[in-house]
C-alpha positions as CSV (number, residue, x, y, z in Angstrom):
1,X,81.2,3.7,-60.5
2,X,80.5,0.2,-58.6
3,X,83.9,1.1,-56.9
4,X,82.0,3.3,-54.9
5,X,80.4,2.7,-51.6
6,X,76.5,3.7,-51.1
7,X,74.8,3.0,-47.2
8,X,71.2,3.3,-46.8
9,X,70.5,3.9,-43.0
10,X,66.6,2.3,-42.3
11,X,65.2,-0.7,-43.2
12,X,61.3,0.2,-43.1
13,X,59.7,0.9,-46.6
14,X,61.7,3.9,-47.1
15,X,65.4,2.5,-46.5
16,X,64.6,-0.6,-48.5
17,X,62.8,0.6,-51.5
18,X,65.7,3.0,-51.8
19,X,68.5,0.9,-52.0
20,X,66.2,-1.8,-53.8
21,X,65.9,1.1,-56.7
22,X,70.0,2.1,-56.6
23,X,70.3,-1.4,-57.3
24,X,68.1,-0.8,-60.2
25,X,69.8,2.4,-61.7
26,X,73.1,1.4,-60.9
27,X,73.3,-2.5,-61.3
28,X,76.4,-4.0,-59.4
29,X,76.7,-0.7,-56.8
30,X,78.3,-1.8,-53.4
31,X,75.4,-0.8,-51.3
32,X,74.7,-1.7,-47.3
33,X,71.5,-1.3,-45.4
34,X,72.3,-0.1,-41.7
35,X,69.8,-0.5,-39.4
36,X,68.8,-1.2,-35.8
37,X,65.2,-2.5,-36.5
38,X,64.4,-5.2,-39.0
39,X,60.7,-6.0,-40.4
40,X,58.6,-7.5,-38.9
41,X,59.7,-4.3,-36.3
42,X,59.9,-1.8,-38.0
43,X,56.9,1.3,-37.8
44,X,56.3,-0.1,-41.8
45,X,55.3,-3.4,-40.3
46,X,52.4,-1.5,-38.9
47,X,51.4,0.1,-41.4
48,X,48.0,-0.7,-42.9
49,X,49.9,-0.6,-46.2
50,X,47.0,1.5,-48.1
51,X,47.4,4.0,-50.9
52,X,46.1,7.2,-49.8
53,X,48.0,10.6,-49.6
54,X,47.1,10.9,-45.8
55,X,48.7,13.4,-43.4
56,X,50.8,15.3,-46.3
57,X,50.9,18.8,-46.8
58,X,48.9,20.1,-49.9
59,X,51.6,22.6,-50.3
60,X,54.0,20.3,-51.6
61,X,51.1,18.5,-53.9
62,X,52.8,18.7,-57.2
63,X,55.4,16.3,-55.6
64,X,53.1,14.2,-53.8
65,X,51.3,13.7,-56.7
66,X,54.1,12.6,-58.8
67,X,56.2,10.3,-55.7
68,X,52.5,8.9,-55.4
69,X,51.4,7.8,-59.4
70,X,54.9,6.2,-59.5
71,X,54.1,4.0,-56.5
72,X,50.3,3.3,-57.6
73,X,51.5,2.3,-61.0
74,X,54.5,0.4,-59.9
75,X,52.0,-1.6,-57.3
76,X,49.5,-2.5,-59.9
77,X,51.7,-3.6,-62.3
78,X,53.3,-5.6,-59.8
79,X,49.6,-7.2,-58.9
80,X,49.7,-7.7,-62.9
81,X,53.0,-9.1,-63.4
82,X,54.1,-12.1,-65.0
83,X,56.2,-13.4,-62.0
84,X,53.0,-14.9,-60.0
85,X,55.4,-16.8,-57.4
86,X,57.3,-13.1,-56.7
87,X,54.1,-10.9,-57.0
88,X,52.5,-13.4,-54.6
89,X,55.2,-13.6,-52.2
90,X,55.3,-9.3,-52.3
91,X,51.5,-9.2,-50.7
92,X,49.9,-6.9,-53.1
93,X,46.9,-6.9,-53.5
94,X,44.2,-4.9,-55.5
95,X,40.9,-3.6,-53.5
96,X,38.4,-3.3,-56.5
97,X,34.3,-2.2,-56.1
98,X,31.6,-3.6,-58.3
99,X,28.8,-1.7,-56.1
100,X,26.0,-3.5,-57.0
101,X,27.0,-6.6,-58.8
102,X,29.3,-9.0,-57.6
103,X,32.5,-9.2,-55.5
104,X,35.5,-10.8,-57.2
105,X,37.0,-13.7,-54.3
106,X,40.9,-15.0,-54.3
107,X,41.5,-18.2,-56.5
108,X,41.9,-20.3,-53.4
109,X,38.5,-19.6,-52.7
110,X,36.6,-22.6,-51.4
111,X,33.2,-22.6,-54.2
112,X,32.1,-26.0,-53.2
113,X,31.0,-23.7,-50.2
114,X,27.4,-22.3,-50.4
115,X,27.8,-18.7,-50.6
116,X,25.5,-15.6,-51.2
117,X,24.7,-16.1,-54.8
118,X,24.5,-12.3,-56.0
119,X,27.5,-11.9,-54.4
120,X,29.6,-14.1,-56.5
121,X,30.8,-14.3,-59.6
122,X,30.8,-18.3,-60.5
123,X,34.1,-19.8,-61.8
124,X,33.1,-20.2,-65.4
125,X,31.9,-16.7,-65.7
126,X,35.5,-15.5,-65.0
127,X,37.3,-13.8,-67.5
128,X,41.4,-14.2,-67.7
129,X,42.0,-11.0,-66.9
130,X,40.1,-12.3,-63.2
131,X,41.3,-15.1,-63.1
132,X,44.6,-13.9,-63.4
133,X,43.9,-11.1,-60.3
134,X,42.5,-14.3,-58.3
135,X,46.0,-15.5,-58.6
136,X,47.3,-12.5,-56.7
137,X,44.6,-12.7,-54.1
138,X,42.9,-9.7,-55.6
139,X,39.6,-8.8,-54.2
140,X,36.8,-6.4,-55.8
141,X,35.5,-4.2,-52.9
142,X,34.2,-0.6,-52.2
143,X,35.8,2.0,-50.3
144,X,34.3,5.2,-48.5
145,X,36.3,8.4,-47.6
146,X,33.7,10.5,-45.3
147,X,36.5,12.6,-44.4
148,X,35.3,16.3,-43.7
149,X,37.8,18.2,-45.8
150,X,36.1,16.4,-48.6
151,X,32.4,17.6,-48.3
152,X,33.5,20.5,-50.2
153,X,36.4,20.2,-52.5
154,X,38.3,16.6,-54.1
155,X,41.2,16.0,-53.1
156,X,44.5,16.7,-55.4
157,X,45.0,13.0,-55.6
158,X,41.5,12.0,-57.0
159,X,42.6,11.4,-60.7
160,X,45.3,8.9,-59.3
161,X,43.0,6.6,-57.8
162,X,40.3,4.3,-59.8
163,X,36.5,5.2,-60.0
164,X,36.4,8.3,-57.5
165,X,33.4,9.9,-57.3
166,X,31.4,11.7,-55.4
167,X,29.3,10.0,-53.0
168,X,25.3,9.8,-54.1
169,X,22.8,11.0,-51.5
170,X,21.7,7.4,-50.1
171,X,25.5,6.6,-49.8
172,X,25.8,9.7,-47.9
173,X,22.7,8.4,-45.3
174,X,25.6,5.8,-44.4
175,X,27.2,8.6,-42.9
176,X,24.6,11.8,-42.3
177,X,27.1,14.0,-40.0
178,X,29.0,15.0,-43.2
179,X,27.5,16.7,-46.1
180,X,29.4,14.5,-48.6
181,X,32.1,11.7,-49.3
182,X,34.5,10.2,-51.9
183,X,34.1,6.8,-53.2
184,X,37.5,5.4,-55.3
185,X,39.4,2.2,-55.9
186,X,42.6,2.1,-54.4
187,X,45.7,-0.8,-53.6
188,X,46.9,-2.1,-50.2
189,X,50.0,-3.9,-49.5
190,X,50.5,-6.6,-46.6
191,X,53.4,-4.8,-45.7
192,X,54.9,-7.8,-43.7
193,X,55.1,-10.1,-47.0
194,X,56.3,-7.2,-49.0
195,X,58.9,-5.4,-46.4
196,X,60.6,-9.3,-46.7
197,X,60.1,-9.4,-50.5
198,X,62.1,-6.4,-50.8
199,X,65.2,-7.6,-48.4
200,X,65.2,-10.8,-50.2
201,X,65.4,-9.2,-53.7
202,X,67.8,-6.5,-52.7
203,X,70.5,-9.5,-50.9
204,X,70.3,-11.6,-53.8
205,X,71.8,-8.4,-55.8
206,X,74.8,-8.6,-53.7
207,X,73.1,-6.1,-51.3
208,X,74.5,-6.1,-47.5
209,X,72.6,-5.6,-44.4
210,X,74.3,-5.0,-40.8
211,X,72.6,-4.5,-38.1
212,X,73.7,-1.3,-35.9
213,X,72.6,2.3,-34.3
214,X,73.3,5.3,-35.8
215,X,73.5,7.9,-34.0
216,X,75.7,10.5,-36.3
217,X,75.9,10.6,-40.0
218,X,79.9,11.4,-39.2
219,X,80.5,7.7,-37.6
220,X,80.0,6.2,-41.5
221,X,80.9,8.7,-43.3
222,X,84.6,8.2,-43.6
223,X,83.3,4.3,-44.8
224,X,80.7,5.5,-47.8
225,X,80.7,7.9,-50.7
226,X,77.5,8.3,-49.9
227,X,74.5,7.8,-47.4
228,X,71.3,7.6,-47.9
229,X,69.3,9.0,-44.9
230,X,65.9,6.9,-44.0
231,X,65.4,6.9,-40.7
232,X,62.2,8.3,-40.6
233,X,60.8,10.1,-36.8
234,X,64.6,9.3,-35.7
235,X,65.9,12.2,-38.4
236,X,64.7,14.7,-34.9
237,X,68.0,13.1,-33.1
238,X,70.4,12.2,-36.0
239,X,69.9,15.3,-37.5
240,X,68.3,17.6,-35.0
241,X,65.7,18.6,-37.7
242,X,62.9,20.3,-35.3
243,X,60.7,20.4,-38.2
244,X,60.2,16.7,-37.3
245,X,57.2,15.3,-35.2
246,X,55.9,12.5,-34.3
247,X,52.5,11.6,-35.1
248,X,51.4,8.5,-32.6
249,X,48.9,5.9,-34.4
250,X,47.1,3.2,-32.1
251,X,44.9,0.3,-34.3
252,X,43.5,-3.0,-33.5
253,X,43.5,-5.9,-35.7
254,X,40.5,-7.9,-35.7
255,X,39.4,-10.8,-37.4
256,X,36.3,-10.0,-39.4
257,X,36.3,-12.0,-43.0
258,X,32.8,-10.4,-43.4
259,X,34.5,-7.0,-44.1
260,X,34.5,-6.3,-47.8
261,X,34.6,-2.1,-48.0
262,X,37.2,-0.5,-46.6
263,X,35.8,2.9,-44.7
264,X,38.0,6.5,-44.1
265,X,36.5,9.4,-42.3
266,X,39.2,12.0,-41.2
267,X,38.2,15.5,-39.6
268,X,41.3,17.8,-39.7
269,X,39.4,20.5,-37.8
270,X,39.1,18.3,-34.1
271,X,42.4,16.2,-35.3
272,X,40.2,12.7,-34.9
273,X,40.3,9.6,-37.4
274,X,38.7,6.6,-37.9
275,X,39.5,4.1,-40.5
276,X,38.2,0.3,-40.9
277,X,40.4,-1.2,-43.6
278,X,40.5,-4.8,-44.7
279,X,43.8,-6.7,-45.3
280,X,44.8,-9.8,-46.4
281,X,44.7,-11.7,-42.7
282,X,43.0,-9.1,-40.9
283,X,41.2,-5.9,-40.5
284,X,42.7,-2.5,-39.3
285,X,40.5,-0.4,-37.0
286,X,42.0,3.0,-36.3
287,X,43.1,5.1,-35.6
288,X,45.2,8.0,-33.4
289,X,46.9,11.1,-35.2
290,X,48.4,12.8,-32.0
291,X,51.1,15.3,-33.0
292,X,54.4,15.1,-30.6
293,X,53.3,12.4,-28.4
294,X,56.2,10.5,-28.6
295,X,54.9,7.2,-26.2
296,X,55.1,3.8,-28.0
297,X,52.4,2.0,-25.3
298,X,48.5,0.6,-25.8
299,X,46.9,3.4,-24.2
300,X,43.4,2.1,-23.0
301,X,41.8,4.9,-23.7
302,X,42.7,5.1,-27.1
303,X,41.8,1.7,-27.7
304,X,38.5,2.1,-26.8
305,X,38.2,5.3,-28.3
306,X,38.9,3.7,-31.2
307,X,36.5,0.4,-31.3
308,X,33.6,2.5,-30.3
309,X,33.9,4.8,-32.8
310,X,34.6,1.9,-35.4
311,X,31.4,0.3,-34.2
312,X,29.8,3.7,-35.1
313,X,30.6,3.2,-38.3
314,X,29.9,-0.5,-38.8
315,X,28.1,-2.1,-35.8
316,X,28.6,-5.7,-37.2
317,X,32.2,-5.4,-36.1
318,X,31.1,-6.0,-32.5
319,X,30.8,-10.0,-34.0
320,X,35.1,-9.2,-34.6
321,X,37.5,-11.5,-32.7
322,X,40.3,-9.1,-31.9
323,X,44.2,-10.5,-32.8
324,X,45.9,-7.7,-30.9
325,X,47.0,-4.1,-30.9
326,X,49.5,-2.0,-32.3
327,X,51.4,1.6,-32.2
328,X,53.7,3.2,-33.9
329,X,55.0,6.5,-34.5
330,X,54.3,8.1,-38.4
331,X,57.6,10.6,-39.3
332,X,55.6,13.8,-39.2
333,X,57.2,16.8,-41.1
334,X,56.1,20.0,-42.5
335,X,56.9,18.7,-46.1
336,X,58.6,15.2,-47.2
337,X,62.8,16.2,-47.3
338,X,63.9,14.4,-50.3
339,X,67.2,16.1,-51.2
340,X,71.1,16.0,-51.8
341,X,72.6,18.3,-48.2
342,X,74.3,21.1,-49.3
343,X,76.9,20.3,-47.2
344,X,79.4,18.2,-47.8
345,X,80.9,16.2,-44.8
346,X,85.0,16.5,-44.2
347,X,85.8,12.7,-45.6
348,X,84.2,13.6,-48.6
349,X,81.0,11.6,-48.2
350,X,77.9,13.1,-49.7
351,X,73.8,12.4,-47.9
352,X,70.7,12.2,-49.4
353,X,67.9,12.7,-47.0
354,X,64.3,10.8,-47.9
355,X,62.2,10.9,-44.6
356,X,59.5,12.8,-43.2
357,X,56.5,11.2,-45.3
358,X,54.2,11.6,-42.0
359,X,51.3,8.8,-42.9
360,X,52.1,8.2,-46.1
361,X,55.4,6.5,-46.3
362,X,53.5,3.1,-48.4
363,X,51.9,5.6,-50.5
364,X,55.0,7.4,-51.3
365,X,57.5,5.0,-51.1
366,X,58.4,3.9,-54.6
367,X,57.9,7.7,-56.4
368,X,60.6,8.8,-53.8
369,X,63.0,5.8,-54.1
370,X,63.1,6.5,-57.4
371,X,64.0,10.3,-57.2
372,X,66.7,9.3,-54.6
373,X,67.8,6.7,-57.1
374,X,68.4,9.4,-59.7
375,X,70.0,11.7,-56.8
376,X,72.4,9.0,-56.3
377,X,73.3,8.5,-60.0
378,X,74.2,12.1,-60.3
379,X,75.8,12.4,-57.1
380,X,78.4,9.3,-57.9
381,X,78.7,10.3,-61.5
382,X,80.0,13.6,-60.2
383,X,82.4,12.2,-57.9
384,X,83.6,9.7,-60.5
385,X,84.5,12.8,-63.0
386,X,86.6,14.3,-60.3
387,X,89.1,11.4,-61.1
């Protein structure tokens, strides 16, 4: 089987944790990495790197559900992991909430600092287990999802997360337009560390990367046995799947330290979202979800749409010094494609399609690789039996 020839075409979080988890099933696979946009350029790059199933369709839950607990496991044991030096470098980090008690701070943490006493948890109180989180630059903080489509009903995804609940009637003063909320743990990933990680650990397995543009599955397919399709909005040209859309997002990242909770309020019905979510070097203030607007530019508008309505939300962000904005364009599609085409090109070569994962490409990413992995095992053990 390593005779054979794989190409992943992407490098955002959806090529690489593909070809990272070929690697895995099928250790000493010939595998390249086409791309013509490398991290930190990719759409991934901008990502805000947090675990929520956002902008899926809850027709195709049962999948979601299971592509989603694989990544959520995978990520925390990776924040847990015995390889501090590799789990650091990856930029995981866990976002944690001890409401009332204390917040838990990184290990490089300055205590000689005076700090908000009841807000701490001094060094010789720490258990291992926190100590060993501090290592990772885990952080113990609340998050609030005020999103309408959840006064009602939970979410499909609520068992996957940590400590949801429903949202107690002072919380929900924070927020009086809606009739409810969801409170829940969750992870985040500083996608620009990990996007890196990921390249780094899939070269040093012999992987090969070559930088090129794609613009038919047909111009590599006399070269592979197989292809593994991640090109995420792009699959609307390469494959002239009308099912795919873009969905524009605009954000601004701000410097504001003093951000501890992360805050999600989503309203389906008018197509608006707002979203204020801490990260390892900066906050992300969003946000746009405008179907088939295809324009990669800072609109103005938007951008001031946006910090207004984040100031709603939490007026101390007017103290925020703002680093810059950012857009990008989420692969919106009816329902993820994650399958083997029917069809099988002339020279032989086979294609696996994994794209379409609209906003939740990070919170997807892993589950899927790993169902593409399997794909890929089947796909060139059948080939090999035709010997």
């Amino acid at each position: 089987m390593n005779r054979r020839k794989i190409c992943v075409i992407g490098a955002g979080v959806i090529g690489l944790s593909s070809a990272v988890r070929i690697q895995d099933k099928i250790p000493g696979i010939d595998i390249t990495i086409i791309a013509d946009t490398f991290s930190p350029h990719t759409t991934s790059d901008g990502s805000a790197g947090f675990w929520e199933p956002h902008l899926v369709n809850p027709d195709q839950s049962e999948e979601i559900r299971k592509w989603g607990q694989a990544t959520f496991d995978y990520l925390l044991d990776l924040v847990q992991s015995q390889n501090m030096p590799g789990s650091i470098n990856s930029g995981i980090m866990l976002f944690w909430f001890d409401y009332f008690t204390h917040v838990l701070v990184p290990a490089w943490y300055d205590f000689s600092i005076e700090h908000d006493d009841q807000m701490l948890v001094p060094r010789n109180e720490l258990n291992t287990t926190t100590r060993y989180l501090c290592c990772f630059g885990a952080q113990l903080v609340s998050g609030y999802d005020f999103s309408i489509e959840h006064d009602d009903q939970d979410p499909f995804w609520k068992d996957q997360v940590i400590a949801y609940r429903r949202l107690e009637q002072k919380e929900r003063k924070l927020h009086p337009k809606n009739k409810g909320g969801i409170f829940y743990t969750s992870l985040v990933i500083d996608v620009k560390s990990y996007l890196p990680w990921l390249m780094e650990k899939f070269k040093s397995r012999g992987g090969k990367v070559q930088f090129g543009t794609i613009s038919s599955v047909n111009e590599i397919s006399d070269k592979f046995d197989l292809v593994i399709n991640c090109v995420g909005v792009r699959a609307f040209q390469l494959l002239n799947d009308q099912d795919v859309k873009p969905i524009r997002g605009q954000i601004i990242r701000v410097s504001a330290p003093w951000i501890k909770h992360f805050y999600v309020d989503f309203d389906r019905t008018e197509g608006t979202e707002r979203y204020i979510l801490p990260g390892r070097d900066y906050v992300i203030l969003g946000g746009t979800g405008q179907e088939g607007n295809w324009s990669t530019d800072i609109n103005q508008q938007d951008k001031d749409k946006i910090w207004e309505s984040c100031l709603n939300l939490v007026p101390s962000l007017k103290n925020a010094q703002k680093i810059g904005d950012w857009v990008g364009l989420r692969p919106g599609r009816t329902k993820v494609r994650l399958e083997i085409e029917e069809k099988r090109r002339s020279s032989g070569c086979m294609v696996i399609h994994n794209y379409g994962h609209s906003g939740a490409g990070v919170t997807l990413h892993w589950g899927c690789a790993g169902n593409v992995a399997e794909l890929a095992h089947a796909v060139l053990t059948t080939l090999s039996s035709r010997l």
